[in-house]
C-alpha positions as CSV (number, residue, x, y, z in Angstrom):
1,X,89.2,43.0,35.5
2,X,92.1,45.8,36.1
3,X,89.8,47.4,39.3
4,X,90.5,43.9,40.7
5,X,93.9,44.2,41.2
6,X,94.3,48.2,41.6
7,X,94.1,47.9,45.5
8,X,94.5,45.0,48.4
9,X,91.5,43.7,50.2
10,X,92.5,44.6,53.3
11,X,89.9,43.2,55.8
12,X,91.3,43.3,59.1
13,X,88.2,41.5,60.8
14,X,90.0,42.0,64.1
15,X,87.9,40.2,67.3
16,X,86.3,38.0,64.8
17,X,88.2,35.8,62.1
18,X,91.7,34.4,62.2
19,X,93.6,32.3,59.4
20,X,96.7,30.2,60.9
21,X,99.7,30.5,59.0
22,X,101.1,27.1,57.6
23,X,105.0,26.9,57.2
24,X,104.8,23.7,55.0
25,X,108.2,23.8,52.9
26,X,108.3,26.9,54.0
27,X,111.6,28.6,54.1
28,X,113.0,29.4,57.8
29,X,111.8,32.5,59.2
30,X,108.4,32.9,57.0
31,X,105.0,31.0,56.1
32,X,102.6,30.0,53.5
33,X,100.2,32.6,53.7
34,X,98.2,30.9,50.2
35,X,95.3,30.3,49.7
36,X,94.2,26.4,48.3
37,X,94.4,25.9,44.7
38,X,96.5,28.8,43.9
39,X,99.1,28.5,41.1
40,X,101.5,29.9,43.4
41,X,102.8,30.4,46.9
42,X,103.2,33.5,48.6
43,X,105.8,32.8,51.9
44,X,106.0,35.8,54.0
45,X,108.0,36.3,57.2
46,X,106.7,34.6,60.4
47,X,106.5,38.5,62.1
48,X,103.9,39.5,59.5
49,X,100.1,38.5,60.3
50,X,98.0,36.3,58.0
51,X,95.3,37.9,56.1
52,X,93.4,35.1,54.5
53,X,90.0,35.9,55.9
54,X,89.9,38.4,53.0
55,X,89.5,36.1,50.5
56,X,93.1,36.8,49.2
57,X,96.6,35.5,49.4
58,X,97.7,38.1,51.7
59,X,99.3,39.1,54.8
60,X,100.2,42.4,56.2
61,X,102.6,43.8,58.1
62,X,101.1,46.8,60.1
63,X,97.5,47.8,60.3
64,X,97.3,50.6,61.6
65,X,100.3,51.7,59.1
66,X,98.7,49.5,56.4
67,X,101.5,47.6,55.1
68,X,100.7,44.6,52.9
69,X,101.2,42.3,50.5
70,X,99.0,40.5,48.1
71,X,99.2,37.8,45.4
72,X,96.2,37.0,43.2
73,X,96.0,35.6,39.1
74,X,93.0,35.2,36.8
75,X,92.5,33.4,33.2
76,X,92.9,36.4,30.3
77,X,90.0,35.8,28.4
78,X,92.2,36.9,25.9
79,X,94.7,33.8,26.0
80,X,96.8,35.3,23.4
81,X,98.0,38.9,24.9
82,X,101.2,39.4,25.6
83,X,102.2,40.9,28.7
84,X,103.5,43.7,28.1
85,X,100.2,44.8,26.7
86,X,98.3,43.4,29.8
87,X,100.6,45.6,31.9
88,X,100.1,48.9,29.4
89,X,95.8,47.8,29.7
90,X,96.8,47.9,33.6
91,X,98.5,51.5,33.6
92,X,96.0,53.0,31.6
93,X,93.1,51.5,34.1
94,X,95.0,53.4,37.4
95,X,95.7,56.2,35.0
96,X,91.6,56.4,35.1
97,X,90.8,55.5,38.5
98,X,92.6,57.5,40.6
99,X,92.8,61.2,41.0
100,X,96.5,61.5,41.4
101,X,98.1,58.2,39.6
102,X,102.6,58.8,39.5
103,X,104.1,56.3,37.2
104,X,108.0,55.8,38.9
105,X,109.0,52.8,36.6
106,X,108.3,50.0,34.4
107,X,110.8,47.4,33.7
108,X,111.9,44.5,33.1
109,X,111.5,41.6,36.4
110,X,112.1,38.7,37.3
111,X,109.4,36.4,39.3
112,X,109.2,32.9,40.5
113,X,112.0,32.5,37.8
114,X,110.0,33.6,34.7
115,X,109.4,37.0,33.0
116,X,107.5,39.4,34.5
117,X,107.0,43.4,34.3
118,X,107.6,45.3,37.6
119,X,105.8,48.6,38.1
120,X,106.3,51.1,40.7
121,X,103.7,54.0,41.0
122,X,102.4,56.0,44.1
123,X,98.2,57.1,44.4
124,X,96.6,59.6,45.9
125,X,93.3,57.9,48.5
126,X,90.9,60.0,50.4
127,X,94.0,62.1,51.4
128,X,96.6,59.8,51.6
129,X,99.1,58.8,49.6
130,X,100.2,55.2,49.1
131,X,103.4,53.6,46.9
132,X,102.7,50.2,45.2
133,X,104.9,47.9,43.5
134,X,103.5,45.4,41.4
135,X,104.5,42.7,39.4
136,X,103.0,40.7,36.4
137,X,104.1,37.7,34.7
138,X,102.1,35.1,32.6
139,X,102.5,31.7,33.9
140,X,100.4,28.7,32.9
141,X,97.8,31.0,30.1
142,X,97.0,32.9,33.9
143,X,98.4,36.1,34.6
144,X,99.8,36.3,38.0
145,X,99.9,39.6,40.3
146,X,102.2,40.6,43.0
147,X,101.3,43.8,45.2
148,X,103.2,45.6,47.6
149,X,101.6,48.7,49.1
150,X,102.4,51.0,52.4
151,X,102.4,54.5,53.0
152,X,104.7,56.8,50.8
153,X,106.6,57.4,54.1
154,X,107.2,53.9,55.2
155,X,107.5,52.4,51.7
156,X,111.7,53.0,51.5
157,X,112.2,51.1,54.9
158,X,110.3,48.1,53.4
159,X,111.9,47.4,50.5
160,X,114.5,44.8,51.5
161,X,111.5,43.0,53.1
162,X,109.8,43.4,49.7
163,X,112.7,41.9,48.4
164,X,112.7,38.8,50.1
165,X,109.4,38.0,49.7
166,X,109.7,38.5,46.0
167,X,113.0,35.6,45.9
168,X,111.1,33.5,48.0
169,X,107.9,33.4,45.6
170,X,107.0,30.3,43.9
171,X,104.9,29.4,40.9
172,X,103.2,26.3,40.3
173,X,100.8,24.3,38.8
174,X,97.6,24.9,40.3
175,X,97.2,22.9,43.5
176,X,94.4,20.7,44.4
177,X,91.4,22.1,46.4
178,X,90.5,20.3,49.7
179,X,86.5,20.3,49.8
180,X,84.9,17.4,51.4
181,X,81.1,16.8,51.7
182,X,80.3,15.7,54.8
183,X,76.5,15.1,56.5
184,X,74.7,14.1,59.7
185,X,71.4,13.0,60.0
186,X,70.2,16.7,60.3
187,X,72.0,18.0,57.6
188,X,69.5,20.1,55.1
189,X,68.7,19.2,51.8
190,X,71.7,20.5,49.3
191,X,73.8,21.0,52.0
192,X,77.2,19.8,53.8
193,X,79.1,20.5,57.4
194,X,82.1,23.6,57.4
195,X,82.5,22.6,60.9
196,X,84.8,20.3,62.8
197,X,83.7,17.3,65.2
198,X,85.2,18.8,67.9
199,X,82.8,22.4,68.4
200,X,79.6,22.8,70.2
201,X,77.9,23.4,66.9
202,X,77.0,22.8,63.2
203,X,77.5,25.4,60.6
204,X,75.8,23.8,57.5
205,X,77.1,25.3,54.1
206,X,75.3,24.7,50.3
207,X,77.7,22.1,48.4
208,X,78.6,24.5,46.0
209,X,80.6,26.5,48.4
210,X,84.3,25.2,49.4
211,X,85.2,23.9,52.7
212,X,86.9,21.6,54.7
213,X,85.3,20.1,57.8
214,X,88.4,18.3,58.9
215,X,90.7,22.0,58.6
216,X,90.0,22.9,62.7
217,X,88.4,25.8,61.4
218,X,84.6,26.5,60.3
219,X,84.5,28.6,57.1
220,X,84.0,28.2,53.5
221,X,83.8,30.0,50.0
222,X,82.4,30.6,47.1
223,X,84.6,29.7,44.2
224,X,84.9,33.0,41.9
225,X,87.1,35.7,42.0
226,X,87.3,37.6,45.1
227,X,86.7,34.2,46.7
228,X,83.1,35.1,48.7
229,X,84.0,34.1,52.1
230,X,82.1,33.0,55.6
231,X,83.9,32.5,59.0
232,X,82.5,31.5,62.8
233,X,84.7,32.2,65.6
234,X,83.8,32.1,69.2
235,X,85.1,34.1,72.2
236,X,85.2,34.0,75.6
237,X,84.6,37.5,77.2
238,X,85.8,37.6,81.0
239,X,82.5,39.1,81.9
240,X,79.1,38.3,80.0
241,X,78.9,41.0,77.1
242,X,75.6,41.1,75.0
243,X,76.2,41.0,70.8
244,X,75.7,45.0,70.8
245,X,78.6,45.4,73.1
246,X,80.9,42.9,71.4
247,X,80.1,44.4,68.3
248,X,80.8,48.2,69.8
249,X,83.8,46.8,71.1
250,X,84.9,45.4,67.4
251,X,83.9,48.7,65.9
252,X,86.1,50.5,68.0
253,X,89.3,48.5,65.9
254,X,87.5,48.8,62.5
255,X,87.1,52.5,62.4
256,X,90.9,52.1,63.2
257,X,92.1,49.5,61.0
258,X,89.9,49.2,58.2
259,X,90.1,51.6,55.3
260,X,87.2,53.2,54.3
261,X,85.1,51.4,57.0
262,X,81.4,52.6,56.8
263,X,78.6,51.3,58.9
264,X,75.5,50.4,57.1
265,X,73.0,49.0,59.0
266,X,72.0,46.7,61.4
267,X,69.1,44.3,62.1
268,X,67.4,41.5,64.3
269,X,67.3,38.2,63.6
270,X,67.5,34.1,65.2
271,X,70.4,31.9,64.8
272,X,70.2,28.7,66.7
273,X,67.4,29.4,68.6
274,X,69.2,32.3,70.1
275,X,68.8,36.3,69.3
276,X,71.1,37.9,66.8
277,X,72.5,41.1,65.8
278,X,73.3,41.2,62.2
279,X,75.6,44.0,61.4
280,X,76.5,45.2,57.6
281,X,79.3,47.6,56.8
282,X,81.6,48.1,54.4
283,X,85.3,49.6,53.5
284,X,86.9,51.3,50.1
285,X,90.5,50.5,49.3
286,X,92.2,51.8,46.3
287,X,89.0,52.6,45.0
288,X,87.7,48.5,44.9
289,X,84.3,48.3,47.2
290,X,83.8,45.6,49.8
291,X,81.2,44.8,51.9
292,X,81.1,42.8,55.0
293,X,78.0,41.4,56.8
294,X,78.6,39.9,61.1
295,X,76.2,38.3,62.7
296,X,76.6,38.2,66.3
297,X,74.8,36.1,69.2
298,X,75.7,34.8,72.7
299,X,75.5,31.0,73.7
300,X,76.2,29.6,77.4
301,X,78.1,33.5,77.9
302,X,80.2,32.6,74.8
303,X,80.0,35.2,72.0
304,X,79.8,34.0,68.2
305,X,80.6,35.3,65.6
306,X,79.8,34.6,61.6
307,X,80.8,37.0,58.9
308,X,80.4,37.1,55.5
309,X,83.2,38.9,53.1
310,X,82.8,39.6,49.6
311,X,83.2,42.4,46.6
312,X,80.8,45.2,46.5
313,X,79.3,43.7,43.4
314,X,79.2,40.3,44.7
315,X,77.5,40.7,47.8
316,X,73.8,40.2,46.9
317,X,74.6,37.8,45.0
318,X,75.4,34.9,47.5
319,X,73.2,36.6,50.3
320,X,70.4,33.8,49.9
321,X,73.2,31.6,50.6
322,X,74.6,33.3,53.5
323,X,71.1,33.3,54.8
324,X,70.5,29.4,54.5
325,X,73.8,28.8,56.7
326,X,72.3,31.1,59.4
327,X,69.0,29.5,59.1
328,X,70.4,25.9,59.4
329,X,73.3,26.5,61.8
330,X,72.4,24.6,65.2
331,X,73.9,23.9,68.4
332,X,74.4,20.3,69.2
């Protein structure tokens, strides 16, 4: 469980996915950037960028300097440990993982007004070298995780930012998840709509995936840790671009902003009766494995795009699903 929290999942899926921000309750000057159903809320200030589409609670602040913060919790399956020695379980994890792991503190916290344990520590990664602060508190029988990470360099000239994020951090009973299941007429067997009324098509999800076809947005996930995730956005190019070019034109910004990113392969298939490029890569941060699979076709000169998230280890294992949306998605 410790390699899920080591590192942030930062997916910058930049040309292709976007998460509003929400500033429900939200105190002035910063936004919800939570995901449904957590037993928290992470606000972060309205000049940082939402970073949802990961999967995570998350936003970040620069990325090309990869600045971010994270907040994620899981059920111990050992209900009774303390957390002091979930935190020492924690250290001795890093200690493993990375080649160069610098322990600058461990104390006593504060967060969301309860207990916690706050450790500072910088890592060495593929070069570079990153400070984290982290902190833990058991809330509920979960334990709850805050990250911070940037550069060594920038980290000092973030810290009051850190600070205020922290204060602002609320803990809470888990909230309830918003997952309709809505059908048409062509809607396949074991199936329900991810997408709105209001777009040119349908992107059919399985009903054991979470969505929301009323959000304004077509995506859904699966409901595990790591939170399996699909997304369809469209764009408007000025000129007609084919799927390779848009996708050239992405890759351009991953090999920029995503750490790690590795191109896998790509292959040919249909979606909606129209040609498609599917695209698989992946990225490494901190040492946790992601993989990402795009799938990329053109409509009436429009370019779509639908992209699949999810853990290294997870990947193939909602593939069949991913392949029944593509199979079933339609234009109207």
């Amino acid at each position: 469980m410790a390699k899920r929290f080591i590192a942030i999942l930062l997916v910058l899926v930049l040309c292709c996915s976007f998460v509003g921000c929400s500033n429900d309750g939200a105190p002035d000057g910063m936004f919800s950037a939570t995901l449904d159903g957590e037993p928290f809320i992470l606000y972060v200030p309205d000049s940082w960028s939402d970073n949802r589409s990961c999967g995570v609670s998350s936003a970040f602040y620069s990325s090309t300097q990869r600045i971010v913060v994270t907040a994620r919790y899981y059920t111990p399956e050992n209900a009774e440990i303390s957390l002091d020695d979930h935190v020492f379980s924690e250290i001795e994890e890093y200690a493993k993982t990375y080649e160069q792991f610098d322990l600058e503190a461990n104390e006593p916290a504060v967060l969301g007004g309860v207990d916690a344990k706050e450790l500072i520590y910088c890592i060495n990664h593929e070069g570079d070298t990153f400070k984290f602060r982290q902190l833990f508190t058991k809330y509920l029988g979960d334990i709850v995780v805050l990250t911070f990470y940037a550069p060594t360099d920038f980290y000092d000239g973030m810290v009051e930012i850190f600070d205020e994020i922290i204060d602002e951090f609320v803990l809470r009973e888990k909230g309830d998840v918003v997952n309709d299941c809505v059908t048409d007429k062509k809607t396949p067997e074991g199936m329900k709509i991810a997408s709105s009324d209001n777009v040119e098509y349908r992107l059919y999800v399985p009903v054991s995936w979470i969505c929301n076809s009323q959000s304004g947005k077509a995506e859904a996930y699966y409901p595990e840790s790591g939170r399996p995730n699909v997304t369809l956005t469209s764009y408007s190019p000025e000129n007609a671009m084919t799927a390779e070019e848009y996708f050239a034109e992405c890759e351009v910004e991953y090999k920029k902003s995503i750490e790690g990113y590795e191109f896998i392969s790509v292959s040919d298939r249909t979606v909606g009766g129209r040609d498609c490029k599917q695209y698989t890569y992946s990225a490494c941060i901190g040492g946790v494995s992601i993989r990402i699979m795009q799938a990329v076709f053109v409509y009436s000169d429009m370019v779509y795009s639908f992209t699949y998230t999810a853990l290294e280890d997870a990947f193939d294992l909602h593939i069949e699903d991913v392949d029944d949306m593509l199979d079933a998605f339609i234009f109207r």
